[in-house]
C-alpha positions as CSV (number, residue, x, y, z in Angstrom):
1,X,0.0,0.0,0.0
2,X,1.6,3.7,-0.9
3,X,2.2,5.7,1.9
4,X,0.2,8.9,2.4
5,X,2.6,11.0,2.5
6,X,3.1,10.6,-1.6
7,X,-0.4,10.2,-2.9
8,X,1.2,9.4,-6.5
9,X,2.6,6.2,-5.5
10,X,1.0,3.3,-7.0
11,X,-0.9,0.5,-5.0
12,X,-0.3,-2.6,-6.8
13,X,-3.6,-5.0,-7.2
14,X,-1.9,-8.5,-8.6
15,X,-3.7,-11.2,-10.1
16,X,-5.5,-13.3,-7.3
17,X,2.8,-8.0,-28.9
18,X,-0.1,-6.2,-30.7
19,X,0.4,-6.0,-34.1
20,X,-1.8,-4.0,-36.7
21,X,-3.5,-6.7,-38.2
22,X,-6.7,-7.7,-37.0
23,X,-8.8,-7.3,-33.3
24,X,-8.9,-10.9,-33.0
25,X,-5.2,-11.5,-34.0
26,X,-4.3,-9.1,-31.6
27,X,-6.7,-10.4,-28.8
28,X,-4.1,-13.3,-29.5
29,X,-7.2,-16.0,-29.8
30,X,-6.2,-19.8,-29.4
31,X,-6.6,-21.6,-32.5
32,X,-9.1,-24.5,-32.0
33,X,-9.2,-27.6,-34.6
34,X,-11.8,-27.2,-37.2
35,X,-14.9,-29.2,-37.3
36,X,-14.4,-32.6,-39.5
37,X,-18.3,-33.5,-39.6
38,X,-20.0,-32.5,-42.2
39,X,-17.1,-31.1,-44.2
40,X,-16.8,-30.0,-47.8
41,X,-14.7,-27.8,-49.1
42,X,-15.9,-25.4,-51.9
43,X,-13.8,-22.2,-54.1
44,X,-15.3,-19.6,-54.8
45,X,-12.4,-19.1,-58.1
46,X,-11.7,-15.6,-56.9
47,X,-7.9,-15.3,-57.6
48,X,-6.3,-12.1,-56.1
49,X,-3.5,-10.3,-57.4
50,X,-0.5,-9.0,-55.6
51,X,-2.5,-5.2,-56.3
52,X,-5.7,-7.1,-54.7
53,X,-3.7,-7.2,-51.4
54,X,-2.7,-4.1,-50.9
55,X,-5.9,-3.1,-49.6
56,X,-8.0,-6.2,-48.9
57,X,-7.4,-9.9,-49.0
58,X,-10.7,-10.2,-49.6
59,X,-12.4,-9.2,-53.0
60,X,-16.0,-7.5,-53.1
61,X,-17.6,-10.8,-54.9
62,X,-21.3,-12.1,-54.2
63,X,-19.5,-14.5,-51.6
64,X,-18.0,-11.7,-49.9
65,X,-20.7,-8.7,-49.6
66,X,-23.8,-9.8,-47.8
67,X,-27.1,-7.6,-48.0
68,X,-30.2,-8.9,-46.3
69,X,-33.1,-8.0,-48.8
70,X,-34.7,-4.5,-47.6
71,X,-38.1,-6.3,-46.5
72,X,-38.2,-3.9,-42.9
73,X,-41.6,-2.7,-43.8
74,X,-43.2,-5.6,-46.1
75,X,-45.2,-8.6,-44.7
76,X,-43.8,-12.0,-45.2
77,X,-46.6,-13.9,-47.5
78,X,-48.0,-16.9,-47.0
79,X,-46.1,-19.2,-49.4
80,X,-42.7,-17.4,-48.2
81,X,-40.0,-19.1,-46.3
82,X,-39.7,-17.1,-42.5
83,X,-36.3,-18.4,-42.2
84,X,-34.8,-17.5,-45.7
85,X,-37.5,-14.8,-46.6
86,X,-37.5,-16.4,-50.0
87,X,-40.6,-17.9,-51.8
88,X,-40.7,-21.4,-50.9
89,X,-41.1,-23.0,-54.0
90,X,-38.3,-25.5,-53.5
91,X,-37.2,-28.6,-51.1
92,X,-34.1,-26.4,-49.9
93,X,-33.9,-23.8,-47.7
94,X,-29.9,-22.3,-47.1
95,X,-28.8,-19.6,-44.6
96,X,-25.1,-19.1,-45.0
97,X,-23.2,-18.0,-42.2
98,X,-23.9,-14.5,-41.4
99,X,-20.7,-12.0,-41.2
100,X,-22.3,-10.5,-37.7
101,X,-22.4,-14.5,-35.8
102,X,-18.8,-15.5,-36.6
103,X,-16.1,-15.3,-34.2
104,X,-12.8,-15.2,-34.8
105,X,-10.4,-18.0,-33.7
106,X,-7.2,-17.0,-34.9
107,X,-5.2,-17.1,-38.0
108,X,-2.5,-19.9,-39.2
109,X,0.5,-18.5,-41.6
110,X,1.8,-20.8,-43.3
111,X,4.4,-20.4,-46.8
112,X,1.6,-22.0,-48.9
113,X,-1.3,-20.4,-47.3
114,X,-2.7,-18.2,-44.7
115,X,-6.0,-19.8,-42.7
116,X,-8.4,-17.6,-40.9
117,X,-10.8,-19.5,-38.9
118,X,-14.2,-18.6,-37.5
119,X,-17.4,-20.2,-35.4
120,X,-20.6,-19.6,-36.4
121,X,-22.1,-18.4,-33.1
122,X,-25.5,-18.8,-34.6
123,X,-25.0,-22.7,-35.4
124,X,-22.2,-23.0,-33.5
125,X,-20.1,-24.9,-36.1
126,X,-16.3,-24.3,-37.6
127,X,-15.6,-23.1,-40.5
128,X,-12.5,-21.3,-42.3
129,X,-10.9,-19.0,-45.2
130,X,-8.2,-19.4,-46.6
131,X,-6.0,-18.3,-49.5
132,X,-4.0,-20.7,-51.0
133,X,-0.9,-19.1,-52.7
134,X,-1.2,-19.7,-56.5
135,X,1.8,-19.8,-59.4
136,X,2.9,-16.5,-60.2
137,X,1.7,-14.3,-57.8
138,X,-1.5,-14.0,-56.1
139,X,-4.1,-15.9,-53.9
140,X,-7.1,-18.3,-54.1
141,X,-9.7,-18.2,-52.1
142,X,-11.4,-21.4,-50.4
143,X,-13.9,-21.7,-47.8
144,X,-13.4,-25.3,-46.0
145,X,-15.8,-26.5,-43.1
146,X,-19.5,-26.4,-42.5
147,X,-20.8,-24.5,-45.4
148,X,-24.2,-23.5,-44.7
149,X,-25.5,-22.2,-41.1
150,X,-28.6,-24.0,-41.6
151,X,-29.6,-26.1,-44.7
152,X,-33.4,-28.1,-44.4
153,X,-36.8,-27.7,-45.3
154,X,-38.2,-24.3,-45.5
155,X,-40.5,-23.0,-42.6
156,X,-43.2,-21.1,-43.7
157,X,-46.4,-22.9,-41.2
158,X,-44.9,-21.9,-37.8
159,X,-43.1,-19.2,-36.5
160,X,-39.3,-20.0,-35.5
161,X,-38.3,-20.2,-32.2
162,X,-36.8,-16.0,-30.7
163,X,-33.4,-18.2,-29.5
164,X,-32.9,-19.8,-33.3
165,X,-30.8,-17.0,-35.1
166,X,-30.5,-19.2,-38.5
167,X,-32.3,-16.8,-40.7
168,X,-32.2,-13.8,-42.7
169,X,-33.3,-10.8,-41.4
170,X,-35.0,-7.8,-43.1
171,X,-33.0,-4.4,-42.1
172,X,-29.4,-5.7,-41.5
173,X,-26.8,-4.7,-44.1
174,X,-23.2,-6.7,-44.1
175,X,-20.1,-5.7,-46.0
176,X,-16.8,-7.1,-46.5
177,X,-13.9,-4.8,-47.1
178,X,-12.9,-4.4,-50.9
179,X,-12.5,-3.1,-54.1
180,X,-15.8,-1.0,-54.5
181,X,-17.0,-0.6,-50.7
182,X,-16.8,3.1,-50.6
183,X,-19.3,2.7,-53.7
184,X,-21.6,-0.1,-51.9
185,X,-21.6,2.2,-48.4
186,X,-22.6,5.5,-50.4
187,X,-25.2,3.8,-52.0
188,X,-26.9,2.2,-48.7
189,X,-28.9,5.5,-48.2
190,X,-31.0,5.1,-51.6
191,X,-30.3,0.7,-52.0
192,X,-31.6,0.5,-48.0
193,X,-32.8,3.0,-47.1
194,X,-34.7,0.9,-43.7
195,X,-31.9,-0.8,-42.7
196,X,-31.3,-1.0,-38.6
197,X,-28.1,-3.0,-38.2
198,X,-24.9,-2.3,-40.7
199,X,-21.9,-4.1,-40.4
200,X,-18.5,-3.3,-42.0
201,X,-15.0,-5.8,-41.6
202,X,-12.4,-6.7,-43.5
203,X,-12.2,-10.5,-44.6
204,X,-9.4,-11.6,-42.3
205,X,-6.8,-8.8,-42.5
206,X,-5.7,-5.9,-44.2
207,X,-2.8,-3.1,-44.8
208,X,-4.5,0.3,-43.6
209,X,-2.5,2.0,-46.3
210,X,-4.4,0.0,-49.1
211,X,-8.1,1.5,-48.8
212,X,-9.1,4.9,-48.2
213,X,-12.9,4.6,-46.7
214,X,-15.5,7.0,-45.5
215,X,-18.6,6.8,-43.8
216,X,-20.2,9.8,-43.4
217,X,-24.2,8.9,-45.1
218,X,-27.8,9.8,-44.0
219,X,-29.6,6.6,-42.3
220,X,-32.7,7.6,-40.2
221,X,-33.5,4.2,-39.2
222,X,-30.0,2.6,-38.4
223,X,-29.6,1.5,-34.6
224,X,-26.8,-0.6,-34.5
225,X,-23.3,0.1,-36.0
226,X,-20.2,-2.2,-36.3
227,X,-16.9,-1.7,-37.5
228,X,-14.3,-3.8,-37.4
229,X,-10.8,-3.9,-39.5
230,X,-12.0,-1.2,-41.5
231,X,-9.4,1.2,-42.8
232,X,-11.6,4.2,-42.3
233,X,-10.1,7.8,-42.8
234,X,-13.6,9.6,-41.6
235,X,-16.4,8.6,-39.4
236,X,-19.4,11.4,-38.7
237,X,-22.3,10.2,-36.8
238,X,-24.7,12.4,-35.4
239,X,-28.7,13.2,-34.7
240,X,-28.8,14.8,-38.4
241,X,-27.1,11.9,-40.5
242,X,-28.4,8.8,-37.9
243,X,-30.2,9.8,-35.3
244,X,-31.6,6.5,-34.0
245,X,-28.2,5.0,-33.1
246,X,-28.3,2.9,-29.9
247,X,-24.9,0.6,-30.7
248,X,-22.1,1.0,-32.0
249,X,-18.8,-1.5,-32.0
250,X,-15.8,0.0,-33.3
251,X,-12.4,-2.3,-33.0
252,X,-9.1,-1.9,-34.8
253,X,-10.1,1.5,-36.8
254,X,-6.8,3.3,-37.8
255,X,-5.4,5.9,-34.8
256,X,-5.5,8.5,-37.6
257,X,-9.2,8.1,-38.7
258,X,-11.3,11.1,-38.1
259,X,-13.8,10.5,-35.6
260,X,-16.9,12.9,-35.0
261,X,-19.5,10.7,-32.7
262,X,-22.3,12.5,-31.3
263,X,-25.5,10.6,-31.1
264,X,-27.6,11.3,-27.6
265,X,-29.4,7.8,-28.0
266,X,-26.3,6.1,-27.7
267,X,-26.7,3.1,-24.9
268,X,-24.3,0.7,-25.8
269,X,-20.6,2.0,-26.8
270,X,-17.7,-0.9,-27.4
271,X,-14.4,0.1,-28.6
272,X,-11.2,-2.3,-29.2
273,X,-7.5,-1.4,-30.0
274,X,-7.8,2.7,-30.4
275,X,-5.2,5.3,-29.5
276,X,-6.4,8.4,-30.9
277,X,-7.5,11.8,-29.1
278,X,-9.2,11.7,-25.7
279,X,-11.2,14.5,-27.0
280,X,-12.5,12.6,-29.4
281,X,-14.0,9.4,-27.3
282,X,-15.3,12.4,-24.0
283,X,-17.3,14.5,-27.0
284,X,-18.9,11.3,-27.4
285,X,-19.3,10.7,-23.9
286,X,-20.7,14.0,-23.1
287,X,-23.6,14.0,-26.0
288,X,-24.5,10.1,-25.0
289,X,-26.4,10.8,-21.4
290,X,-28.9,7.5,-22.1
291,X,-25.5,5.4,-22.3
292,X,-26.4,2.2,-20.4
293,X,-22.8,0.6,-21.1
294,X,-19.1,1.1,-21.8
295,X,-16.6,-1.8,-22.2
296,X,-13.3,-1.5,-24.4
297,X,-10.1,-3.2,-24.7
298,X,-6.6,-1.4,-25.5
299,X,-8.5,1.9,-25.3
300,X,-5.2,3.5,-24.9
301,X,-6.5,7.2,-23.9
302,X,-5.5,9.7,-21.1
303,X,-8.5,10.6,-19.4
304,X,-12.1,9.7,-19.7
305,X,-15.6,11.1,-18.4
306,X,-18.5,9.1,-18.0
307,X,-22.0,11.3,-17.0
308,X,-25.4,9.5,-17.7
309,X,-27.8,8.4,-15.3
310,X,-28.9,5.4,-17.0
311,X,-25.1,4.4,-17.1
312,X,-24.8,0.4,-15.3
313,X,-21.7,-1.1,-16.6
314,X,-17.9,0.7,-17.4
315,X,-15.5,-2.0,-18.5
316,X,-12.0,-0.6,-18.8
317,X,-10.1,-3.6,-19.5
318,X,-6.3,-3.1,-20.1
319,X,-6.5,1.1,-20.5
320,X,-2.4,1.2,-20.9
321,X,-2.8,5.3,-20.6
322,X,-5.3,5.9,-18.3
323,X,-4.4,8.5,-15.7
324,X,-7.6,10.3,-14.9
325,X,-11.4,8.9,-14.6
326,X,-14.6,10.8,-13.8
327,X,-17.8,9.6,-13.1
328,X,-21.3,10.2,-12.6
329,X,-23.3,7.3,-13.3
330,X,-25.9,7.2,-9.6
331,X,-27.1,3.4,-11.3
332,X,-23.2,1.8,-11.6
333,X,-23.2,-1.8,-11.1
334,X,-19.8,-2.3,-12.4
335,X,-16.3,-0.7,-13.0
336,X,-13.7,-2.3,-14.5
337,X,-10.1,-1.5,-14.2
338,X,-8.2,-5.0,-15.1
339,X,-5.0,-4.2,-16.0
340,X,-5.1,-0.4,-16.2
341,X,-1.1,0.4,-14.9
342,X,-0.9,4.3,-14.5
343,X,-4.1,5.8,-12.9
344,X,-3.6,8.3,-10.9
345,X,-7.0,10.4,-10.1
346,X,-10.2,8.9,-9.8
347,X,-13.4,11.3,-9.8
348,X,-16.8,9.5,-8.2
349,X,-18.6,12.6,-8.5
350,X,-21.3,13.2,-5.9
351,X,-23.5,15.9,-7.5
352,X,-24.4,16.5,-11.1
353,X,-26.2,18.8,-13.5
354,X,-28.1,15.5,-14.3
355,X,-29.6,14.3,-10.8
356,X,-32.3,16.9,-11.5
357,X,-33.7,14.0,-14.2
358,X,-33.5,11.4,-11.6
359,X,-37.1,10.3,-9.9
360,X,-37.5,12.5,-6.8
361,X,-37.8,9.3,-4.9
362,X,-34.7,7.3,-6.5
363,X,-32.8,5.4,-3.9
364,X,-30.2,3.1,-5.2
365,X,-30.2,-0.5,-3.4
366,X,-27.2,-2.5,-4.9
367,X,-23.6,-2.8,-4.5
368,X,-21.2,-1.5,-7.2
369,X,-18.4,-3.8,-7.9
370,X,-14.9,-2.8,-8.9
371,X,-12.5,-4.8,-10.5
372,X,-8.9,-3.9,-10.7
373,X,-7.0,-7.4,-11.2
374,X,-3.2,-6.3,-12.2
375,X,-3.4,-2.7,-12.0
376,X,-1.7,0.1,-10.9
377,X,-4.2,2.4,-9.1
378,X,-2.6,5.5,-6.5
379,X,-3.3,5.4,-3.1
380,X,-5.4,8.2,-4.0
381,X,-7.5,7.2,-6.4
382,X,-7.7,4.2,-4.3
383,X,-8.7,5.7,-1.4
384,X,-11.4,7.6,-3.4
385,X,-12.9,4.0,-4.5
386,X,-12.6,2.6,-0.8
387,X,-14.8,5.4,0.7
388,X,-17.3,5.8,-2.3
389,X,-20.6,4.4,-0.7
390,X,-21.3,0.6,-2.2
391,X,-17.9,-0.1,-3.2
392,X,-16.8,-3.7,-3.1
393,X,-13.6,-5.1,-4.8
394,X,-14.0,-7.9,-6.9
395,X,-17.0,-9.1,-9.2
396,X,-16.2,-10.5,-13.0
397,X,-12.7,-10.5,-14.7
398,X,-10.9,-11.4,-18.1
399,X,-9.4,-14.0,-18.5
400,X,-5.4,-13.3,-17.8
401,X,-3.5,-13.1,-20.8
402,X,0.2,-13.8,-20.8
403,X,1.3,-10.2,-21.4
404,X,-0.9,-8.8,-18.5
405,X,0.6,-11.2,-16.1
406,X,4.0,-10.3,-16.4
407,X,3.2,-6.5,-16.8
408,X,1.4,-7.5,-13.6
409,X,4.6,-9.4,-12.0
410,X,7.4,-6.3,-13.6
411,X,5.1,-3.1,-12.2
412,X,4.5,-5.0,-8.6
């Protein structure tokens, strides 16, 4: 414990190399073995050129960019299909896996080939792309495992159960980073123009310095927004170009992208692997007051402010840079500060501009937990946690990595 004569000193809270490739790579994911029932193996005979690659490895084909039909506002008829939306004319009914349910499991390099391999969280099956190395330069692409999230009969008699997520759904919009995204994401205003969830990755990896991208387009309906591996150079968001925005996932967008985020119906914010401005991520703070929930990894900022009454969860997990936190958040259930080595001031603010919005009678009647496994927190700021009214240490943690266990051991 730091003495109090030098309220900078650290208190050390022990347990009980990032490269710019992709969040999961960096996450450093263990590679599980794929899934040999029900295999087949099937090429797409997209062959990519050594210009292909610096951008994308993956090019815009049918295979690649996935567009659920724009059905948000249209009935389903009778003799339709409610899994595939599709008339169900035929025997067959196919749902590939969808972009938004795969996980990421890690990527195998090899001299022949490089192996990315996903899980279908919807069908929970194994399945991976790969890109064989061809004669004279280039790459094929082959997709090996489970091909189809769900193949059957079509349903079209009974609804499908809330829990079964093998389906198309009307509204959601999925892209895959390549050669004519920038054309695909300017046309979303006029192609779907009801869309609610739109998803943007790249197909595996990607060199930032390859694509240019933008994403600054007028979407009244859209309420969730995920990005991942997207070599972005602008983001704008706001109540005049998407005003409905509740989510929005942004992991391993370039440091250099220019951010503008200001959406007041934000409720669910989740950002991986940024080290940009602190400006930038407490604008977006400030306009969010409904946010319900925080959580990043890497979020390698200086200082952060969190004021909403609605706000439950803060998940702060490995925050490298963090010195300074404020918050006001009278409904917290959670703070985590895993592996967070250099805070120095923490700010439970007691009084707000906002408590005038709380119910005259609110009382709050549960504990807040604080988790700061492997960090470095000062004897101030941790004296500021100890006497902050429902404080208790502990509650859930990440798993330990490697590298946060010897940071852990080295700063101790």
């Amino acid at each position: 414990m730091a003495s109090k004569n030098n309220p900078k000193e650290l208190v050390s809270v022990p347990s009980g190399i990032a490269t710019k490739a992709t969040a999961s790579q960096k996450h450093g994911h263990e590679l599980s073995s794929s899934d040999d029932s029900d295999v087949e193996e099937y090429n797409n005979s997209d062959l990519l050129n050594s210009e292909d690659r610096k951008g994308s490895m993956s090019s815009n084909t049918t295979s690649d960019k996935e567009i659920s039909p724009d059905k948000d506002e249209i009935q389903i008829p009778s003799n339709h299909c409610r899994r595939c939306l599709g008339p169900a004319t035929t025997w067959h009914c196919r749902i590939p896996h969808a972009v938004r349910h795969r996980r990421d499991d890690g990527v195998v390099v090899k001299k022949s080939k490089i192996e990315h391999r996903f899980t279908c969280l919807a069908c929970k099956k194994k399945y991976s792309i790969i890109y064989k190395r061809v004669k004279g330069g280039g790459y094929e692409k082959v997709v090996r495992g489970t091909k189809w999230c769900f193949r059957g009969k079509h349903t079209k008699d009974h609804p499908l159960p809330e829990t079964d997520s093998r389906r198309n759904v009307a509204g959601i919009v999925e892209l895959v980073v390549g050669p004519n995204t920038q054309k695909d994401i300017d046309g979303l205003p006029h192609s779907h123009p009801n869309a609610e969830i739109l998803c943007i990755l790249s197909d595996g990896f990607y060199e930032f310095k390859g694509r240019k991208l933008s994403l600054e387009i007028k979407m009244i309906k859209l309420k969730k927004l995920s990005l991942v591996d997207v070599p972005l150079t602008n983001l704008r968001l706001n109540d005049l170009l998407t005003p409905n925005i509740e989510e929005i996932e942004l992991k391993n967008i370039p440091d250099e992208c220019d951010i503008d985020i200001m959406l007041s119906r934000l409720r669910k914010i989740c950002i991986h692997f940024w080290s940009g401005p602190s400006k930038i991520i407490n604008d977006m703070l400030k306009t969010a007051q409904a946010l319900e929930r925080f959580e990043s990894y890497k979020l390698r900022v200086t200082k952060i402010s969190f004021a909403s009454n609605e706000l439950q969860t803060i998940d702060l997990h490995r925050a490298d840079r963090l010195e300074e936190l404020s918050v006001w958040a009278p409904r917290l259930k959670f703070l985590g500060l895993q592996a967070c080595p250099n805070v120095r001031r923490i700010n439970m603010i007691r009084s707000h501009a906002l408590r005038r919005r709380l119910p005259f009678d609110f009382r709050v009647n549960h504990d807040l937990f604080v988790q700061c496994k492997n960090s470095q927190i000062s004897s101030q700021a941790f004296h500021v946690l100890r006497s902050y009214p429902r404080v208790i240490f502990g509650g859930p943690e990440h798993p330990e990595t490697l590298s946060e266990s010897m940071l852990a051991q080295l700063t101790m």
